[in-house]
ZAMARGU-4260 file (C-alpha; in steps of 0.2 Angstrom, whole numbers, plus 5000, padded with zeros to 4 digits):
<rodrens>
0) 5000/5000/5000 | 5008/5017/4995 | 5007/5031/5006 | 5002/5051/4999 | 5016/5061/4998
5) 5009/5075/5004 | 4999/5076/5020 | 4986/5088/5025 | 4990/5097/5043 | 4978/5108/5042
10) 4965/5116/5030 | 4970/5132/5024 | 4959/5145/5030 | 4956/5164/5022 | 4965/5176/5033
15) 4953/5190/5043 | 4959/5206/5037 | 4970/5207/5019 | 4990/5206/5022 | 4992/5221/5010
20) 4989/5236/5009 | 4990/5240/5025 | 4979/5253/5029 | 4982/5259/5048 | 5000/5261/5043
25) 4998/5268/5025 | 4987/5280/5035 | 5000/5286/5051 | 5012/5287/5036 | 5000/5299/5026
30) 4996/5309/5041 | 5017/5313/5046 | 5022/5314/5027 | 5006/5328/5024 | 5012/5337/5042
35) 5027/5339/5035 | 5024/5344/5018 | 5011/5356/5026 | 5022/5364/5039 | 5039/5364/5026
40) 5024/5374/5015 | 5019/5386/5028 | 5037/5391/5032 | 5042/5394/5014 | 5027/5405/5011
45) 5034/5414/5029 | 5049/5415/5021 | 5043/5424/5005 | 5032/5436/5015 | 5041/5451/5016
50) 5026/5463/5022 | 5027/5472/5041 | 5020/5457/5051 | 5027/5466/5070 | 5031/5479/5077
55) 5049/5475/5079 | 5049/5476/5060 | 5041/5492/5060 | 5057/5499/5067 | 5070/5487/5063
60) 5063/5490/5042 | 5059/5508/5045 | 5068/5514/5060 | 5052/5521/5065 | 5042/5520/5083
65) 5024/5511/5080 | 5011/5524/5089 | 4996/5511/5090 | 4988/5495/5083 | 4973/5494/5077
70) 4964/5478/5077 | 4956/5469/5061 | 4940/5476/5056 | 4940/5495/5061 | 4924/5503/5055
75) 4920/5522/5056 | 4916/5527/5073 | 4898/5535/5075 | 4888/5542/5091 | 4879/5526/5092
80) 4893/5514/5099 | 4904/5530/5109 | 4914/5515/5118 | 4915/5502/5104 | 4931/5493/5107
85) 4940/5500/5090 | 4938/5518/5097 | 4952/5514/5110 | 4967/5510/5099 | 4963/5529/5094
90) 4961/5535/5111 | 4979/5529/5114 | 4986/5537/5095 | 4977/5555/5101 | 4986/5555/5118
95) 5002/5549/5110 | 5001/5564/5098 | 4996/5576/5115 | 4983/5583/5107 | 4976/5586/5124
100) 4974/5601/5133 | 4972/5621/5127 | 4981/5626/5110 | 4985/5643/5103 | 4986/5635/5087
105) 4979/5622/5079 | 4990/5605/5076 | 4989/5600/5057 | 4990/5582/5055 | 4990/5571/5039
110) 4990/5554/5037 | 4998/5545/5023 | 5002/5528/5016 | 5010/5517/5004 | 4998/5511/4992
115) 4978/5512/4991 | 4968/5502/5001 | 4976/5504/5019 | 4963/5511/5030 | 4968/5531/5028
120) 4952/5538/5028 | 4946/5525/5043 | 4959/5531/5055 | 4959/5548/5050 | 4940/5549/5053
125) 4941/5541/5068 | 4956/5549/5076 | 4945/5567/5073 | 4931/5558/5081 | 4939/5554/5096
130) 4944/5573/5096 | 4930/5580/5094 | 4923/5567/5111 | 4937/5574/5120 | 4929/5591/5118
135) 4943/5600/5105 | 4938/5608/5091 | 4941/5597/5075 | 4942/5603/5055 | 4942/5585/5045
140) 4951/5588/5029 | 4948/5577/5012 | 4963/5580/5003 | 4959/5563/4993 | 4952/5572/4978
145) 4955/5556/4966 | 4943/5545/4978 | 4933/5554/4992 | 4928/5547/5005 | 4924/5557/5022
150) 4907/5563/5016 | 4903/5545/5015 | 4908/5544/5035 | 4898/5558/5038 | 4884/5554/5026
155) 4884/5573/5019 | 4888/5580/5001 | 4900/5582/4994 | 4897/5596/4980 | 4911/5610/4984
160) 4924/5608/4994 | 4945/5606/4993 | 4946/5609/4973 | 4934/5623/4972 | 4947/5633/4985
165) 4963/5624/4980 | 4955/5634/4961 | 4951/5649/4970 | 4933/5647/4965 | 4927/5650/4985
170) 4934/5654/5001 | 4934/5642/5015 | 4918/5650/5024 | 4908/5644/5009 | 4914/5629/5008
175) 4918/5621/5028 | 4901/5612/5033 | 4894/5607/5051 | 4892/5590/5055 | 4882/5579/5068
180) 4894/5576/5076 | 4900/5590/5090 | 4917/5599/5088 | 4920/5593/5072 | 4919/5603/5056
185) 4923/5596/5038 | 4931/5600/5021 | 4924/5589/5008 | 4934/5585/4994 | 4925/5593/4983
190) 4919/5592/4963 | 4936/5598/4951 | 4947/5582/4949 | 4967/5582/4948 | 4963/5583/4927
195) 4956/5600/4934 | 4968/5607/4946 | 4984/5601/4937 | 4990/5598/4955 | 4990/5604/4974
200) 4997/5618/4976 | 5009/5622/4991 | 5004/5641/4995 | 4987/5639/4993 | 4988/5621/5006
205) 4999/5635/5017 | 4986/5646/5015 | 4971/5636/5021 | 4981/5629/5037 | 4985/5650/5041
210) 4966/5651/5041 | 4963/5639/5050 | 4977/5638/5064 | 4965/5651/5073 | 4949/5640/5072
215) 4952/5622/5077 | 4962/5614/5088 | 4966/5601/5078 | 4967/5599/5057 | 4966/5582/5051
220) 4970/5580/5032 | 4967/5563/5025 | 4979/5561/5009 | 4981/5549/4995 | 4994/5537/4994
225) 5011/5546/4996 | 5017/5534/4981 | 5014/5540/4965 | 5004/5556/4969 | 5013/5568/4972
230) 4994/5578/4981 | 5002/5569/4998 | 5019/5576/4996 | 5011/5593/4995 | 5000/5591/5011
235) 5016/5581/5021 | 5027/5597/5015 | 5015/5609/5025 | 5005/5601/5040 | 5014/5600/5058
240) 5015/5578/5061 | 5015/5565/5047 | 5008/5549/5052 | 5011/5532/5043 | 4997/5522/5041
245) 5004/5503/5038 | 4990/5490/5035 | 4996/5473/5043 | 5003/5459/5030 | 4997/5469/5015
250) 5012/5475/5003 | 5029/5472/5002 | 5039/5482/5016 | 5050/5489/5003 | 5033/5500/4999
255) 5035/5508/5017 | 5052/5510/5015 | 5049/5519/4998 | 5034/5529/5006 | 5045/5533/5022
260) 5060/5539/5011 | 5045/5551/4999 | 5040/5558/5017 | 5057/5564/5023 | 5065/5570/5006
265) 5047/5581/5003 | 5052/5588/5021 | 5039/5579/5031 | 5038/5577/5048 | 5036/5560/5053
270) 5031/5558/5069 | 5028/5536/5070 | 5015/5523/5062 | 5000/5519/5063 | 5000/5497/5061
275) 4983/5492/5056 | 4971/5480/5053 | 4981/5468/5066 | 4971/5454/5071 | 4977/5453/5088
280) 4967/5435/5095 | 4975/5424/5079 | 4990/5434/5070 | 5004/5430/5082 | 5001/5443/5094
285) 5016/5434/5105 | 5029/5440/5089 | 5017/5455/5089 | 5024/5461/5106 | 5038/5452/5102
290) 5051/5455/5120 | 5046/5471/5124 | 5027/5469/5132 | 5027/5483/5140 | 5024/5494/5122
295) 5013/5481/5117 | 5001/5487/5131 | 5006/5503/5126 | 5000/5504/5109 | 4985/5488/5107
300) 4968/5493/5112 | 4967/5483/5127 | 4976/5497/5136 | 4965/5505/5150 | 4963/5522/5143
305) 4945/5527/5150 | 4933/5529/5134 | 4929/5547/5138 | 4945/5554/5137 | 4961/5555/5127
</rodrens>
């Protein structure tokens, strides 16, 4: 009797779970490979980043002090909300420019910026606003002939204003209009376009300030950009304090530097920056204050300035 060659031990049985692929490693690997990639990602586009992100690079960059931070989504202020939580980043930029307190003369403020799109007429509206609560008397300037804004934040007209004086078509009496808003007085920007003044003219922005230095305790001018037109130059040339406004991770900071370097070789007085449109709960407000916490109290909204004051 032959015997099988072959012997059955056990019958073969169809494993439980397939031996390839395996998915809870394929996974973990998936998961560390894409962490990598996305962190190696995020740190390249860091690295290509160049805009003012702190206020270290403020003055590291520009060699300029930053006056106040103004948090992500500043609106134009209004008697409605008195204490909203935007009005105190101004609060802290009118005491920091000591616009307190009785004046023989008014002090002429403008502030300027790189490029369009920044937040100008926002914080040069507000700052007046937090003026005019403070109880000094306020003169709001449109200098922004090319794209008017101030009216809009008042919700008057705009019909005459700025060009028709800037042409000698009216005198300021004619043309400065009341607002709701107590203390403060406005220049719109009037109805004749850059095609129509060929220009600002210095004497006649010399002029206007002589007038008005009487008048108003302060004169707030908002401005074009500085880059390109030369409208801001002019005003820069003539009022007392030039601010730079710098919106938060926007342009390139070589576009500060340029509009810094426009500033000082017109003969402007630049007094510090404005850094806005921060938003100080997610954008890194540890490299924000950076070492120095104590300015970071100094210049964020969260510092305890009381709302009715300056």
């Amino acid at each position: 009797m032959r015997t099988r060659p072959v012997q059955v031990v056990n019958r073969a049985e169809p494993g439980v779970r397939p031996v390839k692929p395996n998915l809870k490693l394929n996974l973990g690997l998936s998961m560390v490979v894409g962490l990598i990639l996305g962190l190696s990602l995020a740190f390249f586009i860091e690295y290509l980043d160049t805009s003012i992100k702190t206020m270290d690079d403020v003055e590291r960059y520009l060699g300029v002090s930053v006056l106040a931070v103004i948090p992500k989504g500043a609106k134009f202020l209004s008697q409605d909300d008195p204490n909203s939580r935007f009005a105190e980043g101004y609060r802290i930029l009118c005491a920091k420019l000591n616009l307190t307190g009785a004046r023989s003369s008014a002090r002429s403020i403008t502030v300027l910026s790189g490029g369009p799109g920044e937040g100008k007429s926002t914080t040069t509206f507000n700052l007046g606003w937090v003026c005019a609560q403070s109880g000094m008397k306020v003169l709001m300037v449109d200098g922004d002939i090319r794209r008017p804004n101030i009216h809009n934040a008042l919700k008057i007209e705009n019909t005459l204003g700025l060009g028709e004086y800037l042409a000698g078509q009216a005198s300021l009496d004619e043309l400065i209009q009341s607002t709701s808003i107590p203390n403060m007085e406005v220049l719109t920007a009037g109805n004749l376009g850059p095609e129509d003044l060929g220009g600002f003219s210095r004497a006649r922005i010399a002029s206007l300030l002589d007038i008005c230095r009487p008048n108003y305790d302060v004169v707030l001018f908002d401005s074009p950009p500085v880059l390109g037109i030369s409208d801001a130059s002019v005003i820069s040339q003539e009022v007392d304090v030039t601010l730079l406004l710098i919106q938060h991770r926007r342009y390139p900071r070589n576009v500060s530097q340029r509009a810094k370097r426009v500033i000082e070789d017109v003969g402007g007085k630049l007094f510090g920056v404005i850094l806005n449109n921060v938003n100080i709960k997610t954008d890194h407000p540890v490299r924000l204050q950076k070492a120095n916490p104590k300015r970071w109290r100094a210049t964020h909204i969260h510092c305890e300035s009381r709302p009715g004051g300056a």
